[in-house]
N, C-alpha and C positions, 0 to 999 in steps of 0.2 A: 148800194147806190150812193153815190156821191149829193152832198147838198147842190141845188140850182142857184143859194146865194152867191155871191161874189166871194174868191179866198184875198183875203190880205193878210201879205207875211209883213210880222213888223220885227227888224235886224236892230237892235237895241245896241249900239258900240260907242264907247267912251275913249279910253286910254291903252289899250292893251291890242297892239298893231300886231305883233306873234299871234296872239287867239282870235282875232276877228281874221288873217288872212288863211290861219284854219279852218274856222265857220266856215267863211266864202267857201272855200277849195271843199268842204266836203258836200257843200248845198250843190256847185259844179257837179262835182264828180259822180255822186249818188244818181244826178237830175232832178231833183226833187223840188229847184227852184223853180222850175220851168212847168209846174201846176199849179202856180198861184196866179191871179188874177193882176196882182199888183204886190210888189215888192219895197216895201217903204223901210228906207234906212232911217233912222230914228238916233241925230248926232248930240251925243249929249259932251259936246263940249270939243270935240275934233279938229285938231291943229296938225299942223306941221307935218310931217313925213304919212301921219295915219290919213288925214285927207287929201295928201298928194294919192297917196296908194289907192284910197274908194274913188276920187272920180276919175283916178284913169282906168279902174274897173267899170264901172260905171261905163265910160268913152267904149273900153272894147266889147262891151256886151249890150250891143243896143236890141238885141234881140227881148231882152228882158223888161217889162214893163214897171221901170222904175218910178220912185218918190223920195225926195229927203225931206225929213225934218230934221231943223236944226235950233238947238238951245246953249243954253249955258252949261260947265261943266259943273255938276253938282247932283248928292242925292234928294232924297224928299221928292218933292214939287218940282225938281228939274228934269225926274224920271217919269214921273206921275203923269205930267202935263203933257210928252213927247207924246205919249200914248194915246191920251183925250184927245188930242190934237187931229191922231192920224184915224180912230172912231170920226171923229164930225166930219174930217172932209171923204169917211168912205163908211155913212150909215147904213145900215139893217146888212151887214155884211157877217162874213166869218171869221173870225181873227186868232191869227197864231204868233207870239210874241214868243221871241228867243233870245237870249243875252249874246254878247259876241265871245262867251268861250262856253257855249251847247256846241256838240256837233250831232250832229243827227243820223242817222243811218237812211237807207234812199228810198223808201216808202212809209217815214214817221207821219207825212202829210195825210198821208191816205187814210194810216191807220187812229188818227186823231179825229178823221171827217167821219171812217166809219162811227167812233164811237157817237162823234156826235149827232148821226143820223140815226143811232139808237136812243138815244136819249133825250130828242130834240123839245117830243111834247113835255115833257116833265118839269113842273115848274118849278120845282128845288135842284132842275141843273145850274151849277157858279160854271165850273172849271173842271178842264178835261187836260190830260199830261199822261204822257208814257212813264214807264220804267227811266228811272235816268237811274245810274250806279254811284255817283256822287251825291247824291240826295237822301236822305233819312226815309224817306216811303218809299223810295227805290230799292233800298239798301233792307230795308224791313220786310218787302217785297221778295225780292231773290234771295235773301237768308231763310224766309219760310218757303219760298217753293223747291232749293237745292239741299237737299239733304247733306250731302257732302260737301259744300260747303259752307254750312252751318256747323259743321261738325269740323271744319278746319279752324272758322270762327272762333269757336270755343277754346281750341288748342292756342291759339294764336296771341288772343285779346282777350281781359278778362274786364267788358262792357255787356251791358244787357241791351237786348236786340230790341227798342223802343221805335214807337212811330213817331214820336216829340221831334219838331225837325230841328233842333238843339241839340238832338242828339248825340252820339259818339263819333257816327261820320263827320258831322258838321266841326267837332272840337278836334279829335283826331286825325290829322294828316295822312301820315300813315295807313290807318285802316280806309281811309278813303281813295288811298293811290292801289292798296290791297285789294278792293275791292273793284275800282276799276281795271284792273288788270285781268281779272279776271274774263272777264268781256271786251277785250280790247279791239279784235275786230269787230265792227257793230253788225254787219250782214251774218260773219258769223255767230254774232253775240244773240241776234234776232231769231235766227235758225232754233237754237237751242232751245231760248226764251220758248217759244212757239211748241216745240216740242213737251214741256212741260205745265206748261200753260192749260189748268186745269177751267178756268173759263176766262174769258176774254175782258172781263171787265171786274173791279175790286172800286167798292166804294168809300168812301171817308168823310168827315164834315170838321177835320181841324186844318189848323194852318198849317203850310208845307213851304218848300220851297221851289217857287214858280218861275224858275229858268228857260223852261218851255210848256208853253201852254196855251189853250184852247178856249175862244170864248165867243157868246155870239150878242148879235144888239141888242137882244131882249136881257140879257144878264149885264150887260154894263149899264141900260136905263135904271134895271133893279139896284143896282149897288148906288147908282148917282155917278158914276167915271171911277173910273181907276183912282183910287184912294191916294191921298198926297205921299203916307208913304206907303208904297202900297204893296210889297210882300207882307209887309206885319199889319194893316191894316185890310187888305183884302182879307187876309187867316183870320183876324179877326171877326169881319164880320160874317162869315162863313161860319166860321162857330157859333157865335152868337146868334144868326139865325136858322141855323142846322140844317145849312143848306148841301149839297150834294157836288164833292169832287170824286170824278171818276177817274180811274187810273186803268188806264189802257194797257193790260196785260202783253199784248201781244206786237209792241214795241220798245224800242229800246233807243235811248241815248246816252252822250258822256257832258258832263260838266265839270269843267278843273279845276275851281278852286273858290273857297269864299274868302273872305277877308283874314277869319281867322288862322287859315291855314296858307295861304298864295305864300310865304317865305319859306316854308318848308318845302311847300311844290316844285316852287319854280329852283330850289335845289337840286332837283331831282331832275329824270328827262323824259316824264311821263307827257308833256307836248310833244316829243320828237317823236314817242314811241306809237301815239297816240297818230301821228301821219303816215310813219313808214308802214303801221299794218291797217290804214283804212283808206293812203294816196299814196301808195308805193312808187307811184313815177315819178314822185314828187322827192324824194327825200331815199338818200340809205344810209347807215351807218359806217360802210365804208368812203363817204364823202364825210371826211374828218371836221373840214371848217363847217359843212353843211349842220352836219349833226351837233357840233361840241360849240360852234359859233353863237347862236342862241343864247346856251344853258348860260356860256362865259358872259354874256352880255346880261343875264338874268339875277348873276350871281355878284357880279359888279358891287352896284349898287348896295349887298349887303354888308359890305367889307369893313365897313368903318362905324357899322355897331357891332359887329360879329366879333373883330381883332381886342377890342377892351374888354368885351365879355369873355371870352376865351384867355386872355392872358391873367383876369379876376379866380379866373377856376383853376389856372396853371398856381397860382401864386396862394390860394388858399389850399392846395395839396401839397406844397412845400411850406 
């Protein structure tokens, strides 16, 4: 049974117009936007071409019960506040908060409400989150439920399989593109998950990282609002009061990239790969400019720290 409170999706997007018009198209495509209550884009900073593109989506989809808020671009407090803002004007509600490069599979909504109509009474529930593949508890998650690929792991990468969300996903690129790929389409990523999925629900009480996630009005009175910064400050005080995040076994998502890693990613074409097998009408690899136009536009920008480094490693081998 689904909650009777209000859903509000809050769409968190900044700067990265390629991964937010992914989000969108897989929120479309799935359907899955079309059981929230209200939809509040959340603009932490949104200029030029990125919000020519949301409010002409915005314009063709009036079917959708939109909201924006809009700030300055910045983290801390300019992330934090987006968030309190869109709690006050829509209290004792449900809230599910996603970055604008999660994409989600077409029932992660439901399978977030179920969890949290299991858990509702509990008063050490924080935060509810599926399986994401780019995430350290995600990534800790399906290395101990797939044998076999725990056992590629090993062969592959020689990191220990920790729930620290610091961990070796979060530091290495690589095993985080490796491990998304694994599960690249998410319906059929979910299938499988499902399949394996020896109970539905996995608990924890440290910091993770909160790309998508679940929370309702009596947990953000308890915390005092969403923390100034508030991945490292929410995790905090979760641990600190040994409070209760549930990880919803029996869904799955993708997240592409954190700070540390986006130069390496976004060399690579695991955005395109990540469309053509979860919006395949949208995108194939035999549309050359389609698929390779992107990456080149991605790769641009790293050319002129990239070229002195490279000619440094040429020139100390000779």
């Amino acid at each position: 049974m689904l909650p009777n409170r209000p859903r509000i999706l809050m769409i968190l997007t900044s700067h990265r117009l390629d991964c937010f018009k992914l989000c969108m198209d897989m929120l479309f495509h799935g359907g899955s936007i079309q059981k929230f209550d209200k939809v509040v884009l959340l603009l932490n900073g949104v200029v030029g071409c990125h919000k020519k593109y949301l409010d002409q989506m915005v314009a063709d989809h009036p079917e959708i019960p939109w909201d924006i808020i809009s700030g300055p671009r910045g983290r801390g407090l300019r992330i934090s506040s987006l968030q309190n803002q869109c709690v006050e004007r829509y209290p004792d509600s449900l809230y599910f908060k996603i970055d604008e490069d999660t994409f989600v599979s077409s029932d992660w909504a439901d399978v977030l409400s179920e969890a949290y109509e299991a858990h509702k009474d509990d008063p050490d529930l924080s935060l509810i989150t599926p399986v994401i593949t780019n995430n350290q508890a995600g990534a800790h998650y399906l290395l101990n439920t797939f044998h076999e690929l725990r056992e590629e792991y090993t062969r592959l990468f020689d990191y220990p399989i920790v729930l620290d969300c610091t961990g070796p996903v979060w530091e290495q690129p690589r095993l985080a593109d490796w491990i998304t790929r694994q599960f690249l389409n998410l319906e059929e990523g979910t299938d499988r998950l499902r399949r394996h999925a020896e109970e539905p629900f996995k608990h924890f009480s440290c910091r993770f990282s909160i790309n998508c996630i679940c929370y309702d009005y009596r947990h953000w009175q308890e915390v005092g609002g969403v923390p100034e910064h508030d991945e490292v400050g929410w995790g905090d005080w979760i641990a600190e009061h040994r409070k209760k995040v549930v990880l919803a076994t029996r869904g799955l998502c993708h997240h592409y990239s954190f700070g540390s890693q986006q130069e390496w990613m976004d060399r690579s074409h695991l955005l395109e790969d990540i469309r053509i097998s979860n919006v395949p009408d949208s995108l194939s690899k035999t549309n050359l400019i389609g698929y390779y136009g992107p990456w080149i536009t991605r790769i641009l920008p790293q050319i002129p720290k990239a070229l002195p480094r490279k000619l440094r490693s040429l020139a100390k081998r000779h």
